[in-house]
C-alpha positions as CSV (number, residue, x, y, z in Angstrom):
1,X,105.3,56.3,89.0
2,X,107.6,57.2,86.3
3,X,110.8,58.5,85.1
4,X,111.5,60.3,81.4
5,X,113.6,59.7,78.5
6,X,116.8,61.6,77.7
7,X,115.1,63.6,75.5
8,X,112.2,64.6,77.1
9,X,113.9,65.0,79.9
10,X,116.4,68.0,78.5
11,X,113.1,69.8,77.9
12,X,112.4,70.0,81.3
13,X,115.6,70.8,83.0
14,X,115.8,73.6,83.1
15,X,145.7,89.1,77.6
16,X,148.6,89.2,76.4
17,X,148.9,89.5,73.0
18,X,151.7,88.8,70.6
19,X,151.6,90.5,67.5
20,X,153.6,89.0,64.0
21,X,155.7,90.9,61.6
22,X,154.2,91.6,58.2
23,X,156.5,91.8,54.9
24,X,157.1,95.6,54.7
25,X,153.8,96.1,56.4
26,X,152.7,98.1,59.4
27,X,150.0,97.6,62.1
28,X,147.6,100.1,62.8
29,X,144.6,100.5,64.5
30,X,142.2,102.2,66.5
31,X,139.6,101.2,69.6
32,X,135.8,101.1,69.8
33,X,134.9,100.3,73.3
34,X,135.7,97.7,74.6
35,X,132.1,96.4,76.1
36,X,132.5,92.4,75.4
37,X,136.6,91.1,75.7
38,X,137.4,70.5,84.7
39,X,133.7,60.3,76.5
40,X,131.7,58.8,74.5
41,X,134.4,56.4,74.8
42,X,135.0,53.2,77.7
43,X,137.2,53.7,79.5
44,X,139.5,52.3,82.0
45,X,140.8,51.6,85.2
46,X,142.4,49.2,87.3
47,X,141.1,46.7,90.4
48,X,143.0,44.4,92.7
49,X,143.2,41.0,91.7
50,X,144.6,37.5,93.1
51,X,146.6,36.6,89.8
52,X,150.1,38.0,89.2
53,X,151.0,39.7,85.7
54,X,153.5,41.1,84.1
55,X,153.9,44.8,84.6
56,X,153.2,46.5,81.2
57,X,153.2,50.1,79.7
58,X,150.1,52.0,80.1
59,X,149.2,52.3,76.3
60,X,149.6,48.8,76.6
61,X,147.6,47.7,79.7
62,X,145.4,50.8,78.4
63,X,145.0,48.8,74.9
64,X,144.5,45.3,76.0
65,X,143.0,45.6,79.6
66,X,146.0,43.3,80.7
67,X,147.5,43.4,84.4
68,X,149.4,46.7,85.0
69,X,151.5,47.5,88.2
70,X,150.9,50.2,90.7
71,X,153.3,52.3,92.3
72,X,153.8,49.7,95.4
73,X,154.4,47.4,93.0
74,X,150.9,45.2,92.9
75,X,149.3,43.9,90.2
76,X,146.3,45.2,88.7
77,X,144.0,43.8,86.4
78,X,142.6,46.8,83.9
79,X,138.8,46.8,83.5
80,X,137.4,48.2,80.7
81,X,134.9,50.0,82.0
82,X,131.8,50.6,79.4
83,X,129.3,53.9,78.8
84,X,125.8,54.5,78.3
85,X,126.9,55.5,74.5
86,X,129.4,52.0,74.0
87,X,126.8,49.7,75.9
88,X,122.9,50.1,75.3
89,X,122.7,47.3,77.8
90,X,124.2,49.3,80.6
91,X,121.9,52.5,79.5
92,X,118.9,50.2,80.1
93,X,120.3,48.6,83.2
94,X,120.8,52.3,84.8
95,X,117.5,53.7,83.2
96,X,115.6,50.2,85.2
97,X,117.8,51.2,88.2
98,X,116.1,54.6,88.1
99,X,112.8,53.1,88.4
100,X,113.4,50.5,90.7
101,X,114.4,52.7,93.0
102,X,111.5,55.2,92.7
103,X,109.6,52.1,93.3
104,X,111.2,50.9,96.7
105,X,111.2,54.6,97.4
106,X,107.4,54.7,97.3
107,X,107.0,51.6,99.1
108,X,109.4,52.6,102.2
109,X,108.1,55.9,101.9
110,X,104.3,56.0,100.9
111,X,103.8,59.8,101.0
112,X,106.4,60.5,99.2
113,X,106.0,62.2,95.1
114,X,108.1,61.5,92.4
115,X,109.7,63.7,89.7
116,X,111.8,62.9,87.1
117,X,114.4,60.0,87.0
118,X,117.1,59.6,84.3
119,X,120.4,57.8,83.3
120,X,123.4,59.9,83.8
121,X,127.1,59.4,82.7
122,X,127.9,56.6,85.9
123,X,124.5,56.1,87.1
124,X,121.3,57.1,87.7
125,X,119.3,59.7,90.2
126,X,115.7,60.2,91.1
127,X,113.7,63.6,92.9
128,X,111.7,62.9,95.3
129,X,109.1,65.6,97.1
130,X,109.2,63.9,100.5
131,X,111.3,64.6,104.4
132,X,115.4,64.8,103.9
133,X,116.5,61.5,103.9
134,X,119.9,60.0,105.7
135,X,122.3,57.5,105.1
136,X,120.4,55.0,107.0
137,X,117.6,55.7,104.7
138,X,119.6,54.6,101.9
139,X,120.9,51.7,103.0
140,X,117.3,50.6,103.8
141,X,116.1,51.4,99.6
142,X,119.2,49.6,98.6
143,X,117.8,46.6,100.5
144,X,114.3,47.0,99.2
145,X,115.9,47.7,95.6
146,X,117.4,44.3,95.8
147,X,114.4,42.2,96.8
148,X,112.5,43.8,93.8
149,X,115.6,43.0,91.9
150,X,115.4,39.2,93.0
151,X,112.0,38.7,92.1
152,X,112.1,39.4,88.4
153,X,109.4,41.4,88.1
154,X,108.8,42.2,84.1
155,X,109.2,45.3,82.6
156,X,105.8,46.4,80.4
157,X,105.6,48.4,78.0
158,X,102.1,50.2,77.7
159,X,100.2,52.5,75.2
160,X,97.3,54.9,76.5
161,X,95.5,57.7,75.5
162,X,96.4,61.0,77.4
163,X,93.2,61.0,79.4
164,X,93.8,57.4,80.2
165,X,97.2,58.7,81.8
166,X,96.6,61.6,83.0
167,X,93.0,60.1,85.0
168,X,95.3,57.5,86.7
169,X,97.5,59.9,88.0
170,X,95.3,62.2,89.2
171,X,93.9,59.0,91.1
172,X,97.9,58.6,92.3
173,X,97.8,61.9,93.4
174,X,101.1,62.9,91.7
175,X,101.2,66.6,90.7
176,X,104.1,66.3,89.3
177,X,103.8,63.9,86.8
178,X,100.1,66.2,85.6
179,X,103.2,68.7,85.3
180,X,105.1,66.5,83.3
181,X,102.4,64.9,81.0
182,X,101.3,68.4,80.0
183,X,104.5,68.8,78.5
184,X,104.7,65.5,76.2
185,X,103.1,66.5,73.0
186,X,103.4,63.0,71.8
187,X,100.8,60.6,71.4
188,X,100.2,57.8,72.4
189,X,101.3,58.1,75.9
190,X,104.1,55.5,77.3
191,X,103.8,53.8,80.3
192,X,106.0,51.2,81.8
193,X,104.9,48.8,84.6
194,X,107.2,46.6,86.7
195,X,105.4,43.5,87.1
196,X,101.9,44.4,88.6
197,X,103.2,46.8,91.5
198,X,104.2,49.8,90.3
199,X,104.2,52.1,87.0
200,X,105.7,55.0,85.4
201,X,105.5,58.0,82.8
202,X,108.3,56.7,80.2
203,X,109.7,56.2,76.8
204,X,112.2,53.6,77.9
205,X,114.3,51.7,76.8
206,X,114.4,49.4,79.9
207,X,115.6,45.4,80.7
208,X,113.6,42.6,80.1
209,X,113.0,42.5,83.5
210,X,114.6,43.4,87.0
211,X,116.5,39.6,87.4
212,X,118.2,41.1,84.4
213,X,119.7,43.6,87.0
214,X,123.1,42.5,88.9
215,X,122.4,43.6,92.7
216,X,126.3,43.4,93.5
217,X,126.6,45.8,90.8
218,X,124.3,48.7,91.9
219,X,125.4,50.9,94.7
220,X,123.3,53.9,95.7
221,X,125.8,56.7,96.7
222,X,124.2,59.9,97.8
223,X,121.0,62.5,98.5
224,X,121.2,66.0,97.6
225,X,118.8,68.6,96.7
226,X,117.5,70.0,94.1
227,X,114.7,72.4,93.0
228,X,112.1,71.4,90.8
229,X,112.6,72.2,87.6
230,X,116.1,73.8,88.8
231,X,114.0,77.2,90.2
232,X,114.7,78.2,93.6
233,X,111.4,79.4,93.5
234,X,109.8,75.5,93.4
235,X,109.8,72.7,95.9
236,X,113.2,71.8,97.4
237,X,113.3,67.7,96.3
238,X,115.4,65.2,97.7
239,X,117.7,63.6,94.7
240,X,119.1,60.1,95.2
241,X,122.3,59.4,93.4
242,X,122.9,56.0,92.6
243,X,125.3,54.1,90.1
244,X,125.3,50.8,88.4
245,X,126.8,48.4,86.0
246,X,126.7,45.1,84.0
247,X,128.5,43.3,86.4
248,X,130.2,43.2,90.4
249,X,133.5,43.5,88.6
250,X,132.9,46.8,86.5
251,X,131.3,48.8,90.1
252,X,134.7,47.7,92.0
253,X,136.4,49.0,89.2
254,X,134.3,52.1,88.9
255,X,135.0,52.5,92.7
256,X,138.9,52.3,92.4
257,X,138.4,54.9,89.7
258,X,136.2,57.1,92.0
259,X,138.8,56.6,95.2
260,X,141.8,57.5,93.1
261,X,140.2,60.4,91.5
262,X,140.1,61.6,95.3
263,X,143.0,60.7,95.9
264,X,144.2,63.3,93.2
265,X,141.9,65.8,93.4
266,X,143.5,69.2,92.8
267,X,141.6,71.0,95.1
268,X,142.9,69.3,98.2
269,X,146.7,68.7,96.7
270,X,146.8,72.5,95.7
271,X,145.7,73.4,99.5
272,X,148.2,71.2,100.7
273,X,151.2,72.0,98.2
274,X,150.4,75.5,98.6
275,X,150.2,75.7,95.1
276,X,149.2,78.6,92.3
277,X,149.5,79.6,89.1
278,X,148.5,82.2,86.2
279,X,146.2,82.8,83.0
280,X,147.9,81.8,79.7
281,X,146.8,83.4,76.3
282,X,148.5,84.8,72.7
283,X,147.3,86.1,69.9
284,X,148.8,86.1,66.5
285,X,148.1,88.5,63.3
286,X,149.2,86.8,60.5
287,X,147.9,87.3,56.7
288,X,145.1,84.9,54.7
289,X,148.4,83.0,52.9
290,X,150.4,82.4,56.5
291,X,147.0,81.0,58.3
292,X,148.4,77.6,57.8
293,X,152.1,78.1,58.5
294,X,151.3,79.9,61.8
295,X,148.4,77.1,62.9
296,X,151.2,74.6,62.1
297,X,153.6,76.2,64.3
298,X,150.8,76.8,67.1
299,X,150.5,73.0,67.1
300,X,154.1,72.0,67.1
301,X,154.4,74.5,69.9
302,X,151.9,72.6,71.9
303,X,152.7,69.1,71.0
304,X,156.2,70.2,72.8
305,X,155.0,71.8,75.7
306,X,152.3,69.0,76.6
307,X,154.8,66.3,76.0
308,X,157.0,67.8,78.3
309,X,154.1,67.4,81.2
310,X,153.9,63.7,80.2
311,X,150.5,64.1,77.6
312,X,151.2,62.3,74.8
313,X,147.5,61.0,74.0
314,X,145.1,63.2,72.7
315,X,141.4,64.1,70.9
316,X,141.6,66.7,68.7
317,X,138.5,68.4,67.2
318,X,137.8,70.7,64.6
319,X,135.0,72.7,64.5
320,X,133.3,74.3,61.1
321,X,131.2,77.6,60.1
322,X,127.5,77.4,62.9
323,X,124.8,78.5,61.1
324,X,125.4,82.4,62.3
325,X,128.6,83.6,61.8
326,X,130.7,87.1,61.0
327,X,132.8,87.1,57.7
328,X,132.9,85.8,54.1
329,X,132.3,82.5,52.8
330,X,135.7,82.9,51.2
331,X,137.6,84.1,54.0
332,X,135.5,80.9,56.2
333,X,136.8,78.0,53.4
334,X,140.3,79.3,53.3
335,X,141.0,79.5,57.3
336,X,139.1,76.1,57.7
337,X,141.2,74.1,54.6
338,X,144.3,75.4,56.1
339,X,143.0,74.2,59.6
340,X,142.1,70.8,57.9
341,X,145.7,70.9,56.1
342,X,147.9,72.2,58.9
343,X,145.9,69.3,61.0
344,X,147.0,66.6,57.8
345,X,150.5,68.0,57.8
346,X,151.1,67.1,61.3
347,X,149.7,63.5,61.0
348,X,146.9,63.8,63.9
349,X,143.5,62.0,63.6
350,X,140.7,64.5,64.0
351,X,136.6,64.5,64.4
352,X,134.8,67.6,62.9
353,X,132.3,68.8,64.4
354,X,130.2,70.3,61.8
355,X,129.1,73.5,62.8
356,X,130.8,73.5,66.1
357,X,133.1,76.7,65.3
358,X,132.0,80.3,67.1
359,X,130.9,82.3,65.0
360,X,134.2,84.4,64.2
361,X,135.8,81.8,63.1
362,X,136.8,77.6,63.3
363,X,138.9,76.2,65.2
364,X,141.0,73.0,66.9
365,X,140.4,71.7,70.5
366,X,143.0,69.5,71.9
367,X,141.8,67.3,74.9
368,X,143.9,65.4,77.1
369,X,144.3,62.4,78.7
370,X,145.5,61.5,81.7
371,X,146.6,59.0,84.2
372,X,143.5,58.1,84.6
373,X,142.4,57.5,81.0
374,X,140.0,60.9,82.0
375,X,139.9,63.7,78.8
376,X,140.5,67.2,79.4
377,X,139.7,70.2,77.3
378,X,143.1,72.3,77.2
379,X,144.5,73.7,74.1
380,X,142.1,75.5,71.9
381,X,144.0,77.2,68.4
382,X,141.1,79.6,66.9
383,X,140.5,82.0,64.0
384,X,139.3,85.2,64.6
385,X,137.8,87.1,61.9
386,X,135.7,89.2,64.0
387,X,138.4,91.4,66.5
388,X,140.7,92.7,63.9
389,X,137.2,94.5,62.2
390,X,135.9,95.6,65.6
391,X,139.2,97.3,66.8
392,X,139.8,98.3,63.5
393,X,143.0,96.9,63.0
394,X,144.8,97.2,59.6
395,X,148.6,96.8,57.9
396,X,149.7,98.3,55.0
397,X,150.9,96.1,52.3
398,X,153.6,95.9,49.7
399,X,151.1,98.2,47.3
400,X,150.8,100.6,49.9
401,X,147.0,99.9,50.7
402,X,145.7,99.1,54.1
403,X,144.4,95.8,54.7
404,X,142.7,93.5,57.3
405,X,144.5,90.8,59.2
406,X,143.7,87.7,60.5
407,X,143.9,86.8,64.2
408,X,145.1,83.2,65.9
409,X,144.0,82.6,69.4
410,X,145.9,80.4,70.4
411,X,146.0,78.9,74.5
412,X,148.4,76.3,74.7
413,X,147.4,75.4,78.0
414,X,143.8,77.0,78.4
415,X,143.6,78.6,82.2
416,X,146.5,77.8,84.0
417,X,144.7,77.4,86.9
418,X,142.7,74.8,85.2
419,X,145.6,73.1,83.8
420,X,147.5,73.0,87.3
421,X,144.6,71.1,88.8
422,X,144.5,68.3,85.6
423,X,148.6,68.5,86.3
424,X,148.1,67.7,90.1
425,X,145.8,64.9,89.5
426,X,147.7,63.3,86.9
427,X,151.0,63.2,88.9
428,X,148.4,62.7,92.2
429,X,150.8,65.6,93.8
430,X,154.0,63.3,93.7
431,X,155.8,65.9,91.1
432,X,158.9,64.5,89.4
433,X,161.7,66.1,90.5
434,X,162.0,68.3,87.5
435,X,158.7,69.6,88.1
436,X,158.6,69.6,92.2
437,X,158.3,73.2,93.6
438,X,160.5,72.3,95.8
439,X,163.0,69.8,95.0
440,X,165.2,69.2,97.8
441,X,164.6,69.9,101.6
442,X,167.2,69.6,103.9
443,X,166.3,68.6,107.7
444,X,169.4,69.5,110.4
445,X,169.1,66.9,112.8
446,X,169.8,69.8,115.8
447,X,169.9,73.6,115.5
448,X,174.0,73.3,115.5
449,X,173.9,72.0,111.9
450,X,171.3,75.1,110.6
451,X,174.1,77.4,110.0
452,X,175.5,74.5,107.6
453,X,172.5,73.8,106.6
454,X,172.0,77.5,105.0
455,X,175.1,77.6,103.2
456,X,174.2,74.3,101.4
457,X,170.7,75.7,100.6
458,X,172.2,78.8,99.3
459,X,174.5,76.6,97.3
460,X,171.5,74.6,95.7
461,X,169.5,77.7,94.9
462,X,172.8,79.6,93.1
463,X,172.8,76.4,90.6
464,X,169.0,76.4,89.7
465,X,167.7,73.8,92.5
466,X,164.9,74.8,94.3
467,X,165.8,73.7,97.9
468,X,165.0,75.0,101.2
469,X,165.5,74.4,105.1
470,X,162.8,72.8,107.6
471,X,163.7,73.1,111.6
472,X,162.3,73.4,114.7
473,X,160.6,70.1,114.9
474,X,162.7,66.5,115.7
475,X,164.2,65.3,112.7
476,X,161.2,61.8,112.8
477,X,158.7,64.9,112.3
478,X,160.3,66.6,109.5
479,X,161.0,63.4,107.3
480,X,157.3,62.9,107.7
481,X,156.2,66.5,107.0
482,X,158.4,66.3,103.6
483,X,157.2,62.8,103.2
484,X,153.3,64.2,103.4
485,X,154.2,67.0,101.2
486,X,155.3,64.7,98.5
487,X,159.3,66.9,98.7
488,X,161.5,64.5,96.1
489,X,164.6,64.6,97.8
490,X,165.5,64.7,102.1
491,X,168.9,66.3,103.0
492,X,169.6,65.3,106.3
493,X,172.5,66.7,108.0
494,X,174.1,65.7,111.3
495,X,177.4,66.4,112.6
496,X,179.2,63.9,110.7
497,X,177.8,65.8,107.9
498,X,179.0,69.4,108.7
499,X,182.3,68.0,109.4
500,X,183.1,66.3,106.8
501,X,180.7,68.5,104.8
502,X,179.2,66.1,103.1
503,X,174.8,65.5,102.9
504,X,173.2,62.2,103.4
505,X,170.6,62.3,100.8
506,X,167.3,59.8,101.2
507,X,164.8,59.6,97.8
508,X,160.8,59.8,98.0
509,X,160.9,56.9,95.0
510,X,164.2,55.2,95.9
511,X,164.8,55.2,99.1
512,X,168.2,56.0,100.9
513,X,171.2,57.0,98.7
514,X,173.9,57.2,101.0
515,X,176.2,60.0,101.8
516,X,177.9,62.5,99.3
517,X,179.7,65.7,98.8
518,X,177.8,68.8,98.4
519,X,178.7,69.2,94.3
520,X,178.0,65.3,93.7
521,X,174.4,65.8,95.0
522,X,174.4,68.5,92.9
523,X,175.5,67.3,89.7
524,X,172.9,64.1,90.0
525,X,170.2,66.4,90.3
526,X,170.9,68.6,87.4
527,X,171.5,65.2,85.8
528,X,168.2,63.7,86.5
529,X,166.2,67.2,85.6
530,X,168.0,67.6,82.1
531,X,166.8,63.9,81.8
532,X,163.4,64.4,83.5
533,X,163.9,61.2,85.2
534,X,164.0,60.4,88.9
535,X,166.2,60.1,92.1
């Protein structure tokens, strides 16, 4: 049977506040209540390869897809990897990989109904009414998947009237799809066959035919469930995930991508870091004339506080007047020019999205990129015309007559938590040493050196280094506890150490460094942190 096109298928699924100075104004106001206040682009990623490269910068490698080096030092080719929006051949490949596995599906599994089965941004899934499946189970429809794949089966496009379609699926005995069909109001009704053995409900578009299909580049990767229709009132289903590309070098690559995204997920990291933050949000009231200045300032402000995490690549967006919205045309073309212009003045590229803005006003969007080449929203700079009317906020200007301001928005960061967990995956946990929460732990290698152990600590923290002191454990245990929790710098002390009172310092990135005097440890660290560079 069949899956849907994109389109038909989205038919079916279901503060702190900081306020500006006015010339010789004042603020006032008064309350009402106060009911209402994680790419369209490819792109990349790296896989192992037998050749040896050059190491190159990442805008470069990022650029060119030429061999960059990871952090041990190996060379990795960069894979560009496509999308369903840069490549139509790869949407077709994953919308055929849909129904080739509802196919082998029905053929391991004859009793079981199917649903609906699109392309998705890596891949592909498909609902299935049938028994909970296991991994086994999916090993054996990748197997199946591949012998239909091997025997080029042609994909067939076919025209028929509604009663033609919906008498042979009646005769099928899929409810599902009599569900489906009564929802297409276009006619003629699409079906597409592959080869003589199996058929399906669909629009396409679809390959020429499954030998069209790399097997080494499809990989079926999990089941989960899912109501129909997404009601927890229907039938649980069993959804197969599965992903595919043009070729056996774009999955591996794809893979990488998918391990080191683990690898730096911010959920784990934070647990193990013991890690937190806060919210972060301003607001500005500024008049119609200092809209630009201020969003000019907002931007600078942010260019300088993302650079200093290391995000120097970004997609900004500007978004206009929706079709419903609160406050004047005038008032709506002045605050979106001097969006456009304070955007121009600052020399960023920028997409507007017509219509986009909320309606009290436009705004920018800043995403990010990071390590990864992956784009985050962050920092959002937004017109209000809408609060200062509802809390009835006013100044009094230079004629003595009360007027309305305008309000800036403005998150530099968005939700801190959210930031902190694009921060931990970018750096994968391994702070620099500016950043680290803690920057130096010092290890005694026997309780008799704690008590000189402290006194250095205390030391650190009185000139602005976050240190600390581990014990209790043998000394093998503690390197590896710091090691695990990613700790910059390891202070071991011994009693060579407290006598001549001096600290043997060893690097996460460099390794040992030898033995020093207290303020000589000192003075490299507040070196490297005014540098922001490494140990």
């Amino acid at each position: 049977m069949a899956t849907l096109s994109a389109p038909l298928l989205r038919s079916l699924l279901p503060i702190r506040s900081s306020a500006r100075r006015f010339p010789a104004a004042a603020l006032t106001h008064s309350f009402p209540s106060l009911k209402s206040l994680f790419s369209s682009r490819p792109y990349h990623t790296a896989v192992r390869s037998s050749s040896t490269a050059s190491p190159s910068a990442p805008e470069t490698a990022e650029a060119t897809g030429e061999a960059a080096q990871t952090e041990a030092g190996e060379d990795d080719a960069r894979v560009v990897l496509p999308t369903n929006e840069s490549s139509e051949n790869l949407l077709r490949i994953r919308h055929t990989c849909a129904h080739v596995m509802a196919m082998a599906v029905q053929k391991l599994f004859p009793n079981s109904k199917v649903t609906i089965g699109p392309w998705i941004e890596n891949g592909f899934y498909y609902d299935f009414d049938m028994e909970p499946l296991t991994d086994k189970d999916l090993k054996k429809i990748k197997k199946e998947m591949d012998r239909i794949i091997r025997k080029n089966l042609p994909l067939v496009r076919e025209e028929v009237s509604r009663e033609e379609a919906q008498e042979r699926i009646q005769s099928l005995n899929e409810p599902y799809k009599l569900e489906i069909l009564e929802r297409i109001k276009e006619e003629p009704i699409t079906i597409y066959h592959i080869g003589e053995e199996w058929w399906d409900l669909c629009a396409g578009p679809h390959v020429e035919s499954t030998g069209k299909i790399q097997r080494k580049a499809v990989e079926l990767e999990s089941v989960a469930g899912a109501y129909w229709r997404g009601d927890e009132k229907n039938q649980m289903l069993q959804r197969i995930y599965g992903t595919a590309w043009e070729s056996e070098e774009q999955l591996k690559a794809y893979i990488h991508f998918k391990e080191e995204a683990k690898r730096r997920d911010h959920r784990r990291l934070g647990q193990d870091l013991d890690l937190f933050s806060i919210e972060d949000d301003a607001h500005i009231f500024c008049l119609e004339d200092q809209i630009k200045d201020e969003i000019r300032g907002v931007l600078d402000l942010t260019e300088e506080i993302l650079g200093q995490f290391g995000f120097r690549r970004y997609e900004v967006n500007l978004s206009t007047r929706p079709e419903k919205s609160v406050g004047s045309d005038d008032i709506w073309e002045k605050a979106t020019i001097a969006l456009k212009d304070a955007l121009d003045d600052k020399g960023w590229g920028y997409t507007v999205d017509e219509g986009g803005g909320a309606f009290y006003g436009p705004k920018i969007d800043l995403k990010i990129e990071d390590a990864l080449g992956r784009k985050w929203q962050c920092s959002t700079v937004q017109v209000d015309f809408n609060l200062p009317d509802r809390f009835d906020i006013t100044y009094v200007d230079s004629n003595s007559e009360k007027k309305r301001p305008i309000m800036i928005h403005r998150a530099v960061l968005g939700s801190l938590e959210r930031f902190f967990g694009i921060l931990i995956e970018n750096y994968a946990g391994d702070f620099p040493l500016w950043l680290a929460p803690t920057q130096a732990r010092i290890l005694p290698v026997t309780n008799n050196e704690l008590q000189y152990c402290k006194e250095v600590a205390s030391e650190l923290k009185s000139r602005g280094i976050r240190a600390e002191v581990c014990h209790g454990e043998r000394l093998p245990k503690l390197i590896r506890n710091a090691e695990t929790q990613k700790v910059p710098l390891m202070v071991v002390v011994g009693p060579k150490e407290v006598e001549a009172r001096t600290l043997t310092i060893r690097s996460r990135h460099s390794g040992e460094m030898g033995t020093m005097p207290v303020d000589d440890f000192i003075s490299k660290i507040q070196s490297a942190v005014a540098d922001k560079s490494s140990l």
